[in-house]
VMD Tcl script that draws the C-alpha trace (Angstrom):
set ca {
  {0.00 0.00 0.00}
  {1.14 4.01 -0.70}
  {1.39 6.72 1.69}
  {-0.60 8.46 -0.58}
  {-3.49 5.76 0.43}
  {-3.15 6.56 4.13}
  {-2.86 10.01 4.26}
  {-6.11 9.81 1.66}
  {-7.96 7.87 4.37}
  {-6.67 9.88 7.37}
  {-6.11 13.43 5.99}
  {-3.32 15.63 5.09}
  {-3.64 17.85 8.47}
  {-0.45 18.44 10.20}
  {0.06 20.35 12.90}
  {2.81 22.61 12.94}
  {5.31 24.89 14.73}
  {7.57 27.57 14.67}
  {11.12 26.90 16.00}
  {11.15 29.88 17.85}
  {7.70 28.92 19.87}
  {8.31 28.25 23.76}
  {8.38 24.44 24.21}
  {5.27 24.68 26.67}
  {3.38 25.86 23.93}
  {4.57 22.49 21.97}
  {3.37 20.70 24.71}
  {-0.22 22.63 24.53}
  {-0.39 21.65 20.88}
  {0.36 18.24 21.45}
  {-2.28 18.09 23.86}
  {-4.53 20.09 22.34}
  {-4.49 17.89 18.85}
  {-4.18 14.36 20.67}
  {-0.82 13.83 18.54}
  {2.75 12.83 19.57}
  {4.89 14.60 16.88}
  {4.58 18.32 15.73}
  {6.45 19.38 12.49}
  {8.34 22.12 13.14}
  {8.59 25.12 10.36}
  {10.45 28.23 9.88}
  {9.08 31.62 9.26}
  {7.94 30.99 5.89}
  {6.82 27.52 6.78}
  {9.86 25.34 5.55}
  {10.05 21.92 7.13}
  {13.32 22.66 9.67}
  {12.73 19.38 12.22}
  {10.23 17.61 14.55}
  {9.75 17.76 17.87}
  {7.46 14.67 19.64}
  {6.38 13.81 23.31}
  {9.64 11.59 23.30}
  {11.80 14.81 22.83}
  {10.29 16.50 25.55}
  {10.31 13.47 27.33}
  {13.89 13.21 27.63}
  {14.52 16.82 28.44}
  {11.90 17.06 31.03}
  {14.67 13.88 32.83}
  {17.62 16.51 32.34}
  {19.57 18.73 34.75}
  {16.79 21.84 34.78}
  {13.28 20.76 34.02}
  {11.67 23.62 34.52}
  {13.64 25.59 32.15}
  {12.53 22.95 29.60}
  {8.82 24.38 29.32}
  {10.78 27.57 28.66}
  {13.01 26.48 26.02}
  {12.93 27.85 22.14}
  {11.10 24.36 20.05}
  {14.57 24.68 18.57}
  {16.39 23.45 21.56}
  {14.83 20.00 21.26}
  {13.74 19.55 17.67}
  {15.15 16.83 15.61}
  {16.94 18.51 12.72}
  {17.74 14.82 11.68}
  {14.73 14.63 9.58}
  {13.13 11.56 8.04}
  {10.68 11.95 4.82}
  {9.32 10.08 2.34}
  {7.34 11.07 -0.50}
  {3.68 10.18 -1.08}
  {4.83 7.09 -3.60}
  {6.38 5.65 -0.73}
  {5.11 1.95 0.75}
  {3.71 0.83 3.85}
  {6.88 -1.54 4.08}
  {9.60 1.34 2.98}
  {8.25 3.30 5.89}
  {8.16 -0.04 8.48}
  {11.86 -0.02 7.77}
  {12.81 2.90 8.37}
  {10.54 3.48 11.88}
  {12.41 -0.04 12.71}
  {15.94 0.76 11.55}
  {16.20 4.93 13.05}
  {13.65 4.07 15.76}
  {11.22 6.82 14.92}
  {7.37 7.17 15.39}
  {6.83 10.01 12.87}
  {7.33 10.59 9.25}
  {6.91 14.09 7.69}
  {4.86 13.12 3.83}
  {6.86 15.67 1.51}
  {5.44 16.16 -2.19}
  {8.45 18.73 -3.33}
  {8.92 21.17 -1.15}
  {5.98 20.97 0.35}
  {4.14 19.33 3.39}
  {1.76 16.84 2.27}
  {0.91 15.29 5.30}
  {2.46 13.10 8.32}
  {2.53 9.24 8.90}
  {2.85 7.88 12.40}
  {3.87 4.53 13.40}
  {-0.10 4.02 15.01}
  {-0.94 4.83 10.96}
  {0.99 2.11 9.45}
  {0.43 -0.39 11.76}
  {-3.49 0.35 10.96}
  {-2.92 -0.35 7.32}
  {-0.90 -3.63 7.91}
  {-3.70 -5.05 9.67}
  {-6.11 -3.82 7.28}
  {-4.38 -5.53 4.78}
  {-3.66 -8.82 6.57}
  {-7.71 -8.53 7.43}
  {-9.13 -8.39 3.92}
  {-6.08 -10.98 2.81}
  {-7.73 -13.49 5.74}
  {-11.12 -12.44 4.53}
  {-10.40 -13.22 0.75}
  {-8.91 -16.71 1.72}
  {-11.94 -17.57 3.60}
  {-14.14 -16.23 0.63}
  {-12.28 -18.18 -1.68}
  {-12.34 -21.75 0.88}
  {-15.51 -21.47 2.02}
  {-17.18 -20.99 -2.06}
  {-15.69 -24.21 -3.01}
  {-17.92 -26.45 -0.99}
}
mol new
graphics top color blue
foreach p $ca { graphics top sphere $p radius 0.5 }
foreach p [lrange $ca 0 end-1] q [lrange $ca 1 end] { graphics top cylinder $p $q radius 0.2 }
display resetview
């Protein structure tokens, strides 16, 4: 199955954020939209990292939490970014979550932000598919009698 399939089904919402934006406002958003990742753009909304509940997570365990909530979005964003493009597969993207332990992929078309695939997303579709494959074989047993 395509991203482009998922993101079809789901929707091509994102939210977003600026890198500049306090962190405790990240954490509002996160909240707020019931997600775990929030791609993070510049001023004139150019993909420049991620930041998820992991992030925070681990900086919230550091030396000064309470200057976390403080904190520019650009202090804990992942600049490391992951994509894939909408032509991408359900097992492409599997790998990669596996192989860079990651929950969220950014859905680029160009330049531009066509969506976001979590690891809750493809896991959906792969027992989707493994449903209507079981379903099929039964069809296809159970007619022969």
């Amino acid at each position: 199955m395509l991203i482009e399939h998922i993101l079809h089904r789901k929707g091509r919402d994102v939210v977003t954020i600026g890198a500049d934006a306090p962190v405790a406002d990240a954490v509002a958003r996160l909240r707020d939209h019931n997600v775990g990742a929030l791609v993070v753009t510049d001023d004139g909304d150019r993909v420049v990292g991620i930041i998820s509940e992991r992030d925070v997570v681990r900086s919230l365990a550091g030396d000064d939490p309470a200057a976390v909530l403080g904190a520019a979005v650009r202090d804990l964003m992942s600049t490391d970014l992951t994509t894939c493009g909408p032509s991408a597969t359900v097992a492409e993207l599997m790998r990669l979550m596996t192989e860079r332990r990651i929950r969220h992929i950014p859905v680029m078309d160009g330049d531009r932000l066509a969506g976001i695939i979590s690891i809750g997303d493809v896991v959906k579709s792969r027992i989707d598919e493994l449903q209507a494959e079981a379903e099929a074989l039964h069809e296809y047993l159970t007619s022969g009698r």
